[in-house]
N, C-alpha and C positions, 0 to 999 in steps of 0.2 A: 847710712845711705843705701846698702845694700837691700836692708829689710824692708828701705820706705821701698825700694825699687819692686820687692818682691811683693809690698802691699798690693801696690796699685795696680801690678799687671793682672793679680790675681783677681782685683775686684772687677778687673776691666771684661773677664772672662764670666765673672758671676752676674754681671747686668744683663748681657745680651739673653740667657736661661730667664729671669725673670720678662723681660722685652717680648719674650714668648706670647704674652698673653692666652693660657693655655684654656684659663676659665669659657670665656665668652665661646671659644669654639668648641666646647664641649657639650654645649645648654643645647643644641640643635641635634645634636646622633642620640644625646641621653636623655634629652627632653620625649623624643620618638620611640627610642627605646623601652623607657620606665614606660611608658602609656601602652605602648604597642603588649608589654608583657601584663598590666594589670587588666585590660579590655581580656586578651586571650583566658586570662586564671578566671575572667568574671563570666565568658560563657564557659567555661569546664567546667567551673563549681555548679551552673543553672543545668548545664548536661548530667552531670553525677547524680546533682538533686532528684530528678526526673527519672532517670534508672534504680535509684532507690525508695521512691514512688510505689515501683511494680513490685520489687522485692521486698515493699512493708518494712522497710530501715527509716529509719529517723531522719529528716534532711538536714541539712548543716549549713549556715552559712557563715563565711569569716569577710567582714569588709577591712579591707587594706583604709586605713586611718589616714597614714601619712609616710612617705617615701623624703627621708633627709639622706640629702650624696655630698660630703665634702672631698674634697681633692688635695693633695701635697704636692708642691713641685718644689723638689730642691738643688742646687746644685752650687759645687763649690771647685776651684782651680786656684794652682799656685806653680807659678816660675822659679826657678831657682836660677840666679846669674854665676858667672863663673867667677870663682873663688883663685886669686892670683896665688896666692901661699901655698896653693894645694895642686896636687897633682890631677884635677878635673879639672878642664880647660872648655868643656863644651856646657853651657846650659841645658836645666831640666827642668822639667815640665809634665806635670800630675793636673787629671781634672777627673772628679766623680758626681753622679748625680742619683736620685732617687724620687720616685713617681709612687705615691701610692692613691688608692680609691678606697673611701669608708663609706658604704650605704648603711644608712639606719632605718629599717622597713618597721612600720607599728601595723600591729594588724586586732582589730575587738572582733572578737567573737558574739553571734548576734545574739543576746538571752536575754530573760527576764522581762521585764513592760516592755523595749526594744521589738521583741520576739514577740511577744503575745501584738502590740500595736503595728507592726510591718506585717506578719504571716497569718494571724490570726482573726485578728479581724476583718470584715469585710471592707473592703476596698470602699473610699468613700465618692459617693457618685460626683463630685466634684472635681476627685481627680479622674476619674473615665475620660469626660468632658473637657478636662485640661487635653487629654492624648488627641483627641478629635479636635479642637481646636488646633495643636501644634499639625495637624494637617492628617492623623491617622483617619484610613476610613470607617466610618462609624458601624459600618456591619460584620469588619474585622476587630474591630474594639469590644463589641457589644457580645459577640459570639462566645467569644470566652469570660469575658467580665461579667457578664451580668448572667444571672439564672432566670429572673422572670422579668418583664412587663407587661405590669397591669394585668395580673395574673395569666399572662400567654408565658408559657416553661419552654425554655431549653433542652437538648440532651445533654442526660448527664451518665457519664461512662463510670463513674466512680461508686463502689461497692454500695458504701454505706447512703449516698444520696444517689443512688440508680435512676430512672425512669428516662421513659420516654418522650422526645418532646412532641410539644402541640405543633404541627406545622403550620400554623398561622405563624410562628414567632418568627420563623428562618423565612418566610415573603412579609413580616413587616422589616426585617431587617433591609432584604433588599431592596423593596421602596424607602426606606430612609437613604440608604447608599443613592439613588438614580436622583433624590430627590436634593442630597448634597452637593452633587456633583454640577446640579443646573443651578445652585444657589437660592434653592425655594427654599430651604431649612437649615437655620443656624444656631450657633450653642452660643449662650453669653453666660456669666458668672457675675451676680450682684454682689456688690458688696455688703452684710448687713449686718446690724450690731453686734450677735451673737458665734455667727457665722455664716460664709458665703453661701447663697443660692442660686443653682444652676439655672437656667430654663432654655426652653426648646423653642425658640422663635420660627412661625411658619411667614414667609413672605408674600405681602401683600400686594406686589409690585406686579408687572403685565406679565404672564405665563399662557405658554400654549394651552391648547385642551388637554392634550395628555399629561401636563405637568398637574392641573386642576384637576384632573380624575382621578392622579397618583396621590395627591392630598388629600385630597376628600378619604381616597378608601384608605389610607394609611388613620385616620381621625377617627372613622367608624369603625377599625379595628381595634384602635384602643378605648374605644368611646368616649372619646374628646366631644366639645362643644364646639359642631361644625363649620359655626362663626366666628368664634375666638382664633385669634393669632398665638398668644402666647401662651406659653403652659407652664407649670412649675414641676420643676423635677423634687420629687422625694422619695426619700429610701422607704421601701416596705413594699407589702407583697399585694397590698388592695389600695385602689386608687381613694380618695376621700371623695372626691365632686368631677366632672368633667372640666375640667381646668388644672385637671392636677395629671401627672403621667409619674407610677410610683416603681421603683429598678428594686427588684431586689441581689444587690450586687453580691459577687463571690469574694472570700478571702486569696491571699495570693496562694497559700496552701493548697487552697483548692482547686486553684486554677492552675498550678501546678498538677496536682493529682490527675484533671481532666486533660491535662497538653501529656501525660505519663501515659495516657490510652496509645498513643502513637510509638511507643518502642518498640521496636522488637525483642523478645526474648528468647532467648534459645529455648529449643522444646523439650530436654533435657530438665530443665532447672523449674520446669513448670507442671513436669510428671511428679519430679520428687516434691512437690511441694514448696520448693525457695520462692516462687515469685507468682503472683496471680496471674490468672490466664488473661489471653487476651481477650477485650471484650467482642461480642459478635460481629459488632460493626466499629471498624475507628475511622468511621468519615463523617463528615457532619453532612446534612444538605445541601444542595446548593453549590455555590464556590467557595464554602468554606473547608478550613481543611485544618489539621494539626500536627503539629513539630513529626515530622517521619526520622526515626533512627532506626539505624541497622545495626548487626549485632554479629562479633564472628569470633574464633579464636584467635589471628590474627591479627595483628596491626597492620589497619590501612593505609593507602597510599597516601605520604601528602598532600600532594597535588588533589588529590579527590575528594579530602574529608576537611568538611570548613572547620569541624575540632572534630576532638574525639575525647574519650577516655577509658581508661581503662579499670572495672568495676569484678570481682569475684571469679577473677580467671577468663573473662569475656572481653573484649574490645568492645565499644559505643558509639558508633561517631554519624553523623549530619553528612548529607551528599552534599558537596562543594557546589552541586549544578541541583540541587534542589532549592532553588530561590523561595518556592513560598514557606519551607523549613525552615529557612534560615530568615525571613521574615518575622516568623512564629519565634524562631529565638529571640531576637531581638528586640521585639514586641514582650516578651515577660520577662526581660532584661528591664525597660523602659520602665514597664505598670510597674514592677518592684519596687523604682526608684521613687515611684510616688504614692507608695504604699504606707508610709509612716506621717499618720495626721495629715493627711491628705496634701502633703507639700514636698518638696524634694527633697532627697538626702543629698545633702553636700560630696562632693565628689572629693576623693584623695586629694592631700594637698604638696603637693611636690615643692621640694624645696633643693635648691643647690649652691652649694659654699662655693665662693671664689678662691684660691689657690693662693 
């Protein structure tokens, strides 16, 4: 009788530990948490990249795969009742419990076709137009994505594809921006046997005079057919026929290398030779601009620096109040993600055990 007695109070103390339900309110702080921490590693690794850019080091990237978290909660208690034979007259009472947390983090390393199809090849114009459709503006897309249309060049800040650009490119960019924005020009994506084709719809619907003067000259600059509405987007550097408008887009590498013009480097490290100077000019025309980081021995404040990192004895970090920076991060966070065969990479898959 004793020991049923001793069973039961025991068990009575081990239900309410389970009753807990410790799982479900853990999915909401470590659901926030894992994400809040693989976002932060995802621009540090794009910040690091970009500082090794300048210094001519190899960039790296590691995609976090998959985040598995199970939980243990145990806990066990037992009663002792008083034993009349014996000289203990008072009951005892023992309870102990134990909490542990197993994450299992996977993380691949980006190489091989991976590597060569995400960084190395050029961006496929398909996904540009994906970013501009989810609502980017197209003359912030186009600025760094693309190098020519319709043989009008970009600048390009980077050693080995240096040059100057045509200023026609940076005022067609901005009449495509003015002319987005009234809804006189839209992006669609066909669907076609072999694969998607973009095209640049110009709208036919009642427009002011200055939206029709912004059309026309935006057409005669790329020498469109000034009748035609719709155009087709193809990759390459020379258009085929006026009905065609042809990008020739950048690799994310490169768009990389070109957003790496905006570091700062210390002038140290650029006497001795470690890290390529700056180029003459790191602004582009117009309102466009590129990722600004700053550079100290120091580590910055938190409150001020949206990341940071730290690279060859130097600090790196993004003005916390510099919004178009941190735009510009953001922005080659995004293109990255649409960088492999021109479709998304599947984002980490988090997974959490119930207890």
């Amino acid at each position: 009788m004793r020991s049923l007695r001793a069973l039961t109070l025991g068990a009575a103390l081990v239900l309410p530990g389970c009753a807990l339900r410790v799982g479900p309110k853990m999915i909401p702080r470590d659901r926030f948490d894992y994400s809040a921490a693989i976002s932060s590693s995802w621009q540090t690794q794009m910040l690091a990249n970009l500082v090794k850019m300048r210094y001519e080091d190899a960039p790296f990237f590691m995609d976090v795969a998959q985040v598995v978290t199970a939980y243990t909660w145990e806990a066990t208690g037992t009663i002792t009742t008083p034993d009349w034979n014996s000289i203990l007259k008072a009951p005892g009472a023992a309870a102990s419990g134990r909490w542990a947390e197993s994450p299992t983090i996977t993380m691949n390393p980006l190489t091989g076709d991976k590597f060569t199809k995400s960084l190395l090849q050029p961006v496929p114009p398909v996904s540009i137009f994906e970013m501009v459709q989810a609502g980017w503006p197209i003359d912030t897309v186009f600025a760094l994505a693309v190098r020519s249309i319709n043989g009008l060049h970009a600048l390009s800040h980077m050693q080995v594809l240096k040059r100057q650009a045509d200023p026609e490119f940076y005022q067609l960019l901005t009449l495509m921006r003015d002319l987005q924005e009234s809804d006189s020009i839209a992006m669609r994506v066909i669907a076609g046997e072999k694969e998607e084709q973009p095209e640049i719809v110009f709208s036919a619907g009642a427009q002011d005079d200055e939206t029709k003067a912004k059309s026309r000259e935006l057409r005669t600059m790329l020498g469109l057919d000034l009748e035609a509405s719709e155009f087709k987007i193809a990759f390459g550097a020379v258009q085929l026929n006026d009905k065609e408008i042809a990008l020739a887009t950048r690799s994310i590498l490169e768009i990389i290398g070109e957003s790496a013009a905006g570091v700062e480097i210390p002038e140290a490290d650029v006497k001795e030779g470690r890290a390529t100077p700056s180029p003459d000019s790191i602004s582009l025309p117009g309102p466009f601009s590129l990722v600004r980081v700053h550079s100290g021995t120091g580590k910055p404040n938190d409150r001020d620096a949206a990341v940071s990192v730290r690279y060859r004895g130097h600090w790196f970090w993004v003005d916390d109040r510099d919004v178009p920076s941190k735009r510009g991060l953001t922005f080659l966070l995004m293109l990255a993600t649409l960088a492999e065969s021109g479709t998304s990479i599947t984002p980490p898959l988090l997974t959490i055990s119930k207890p």
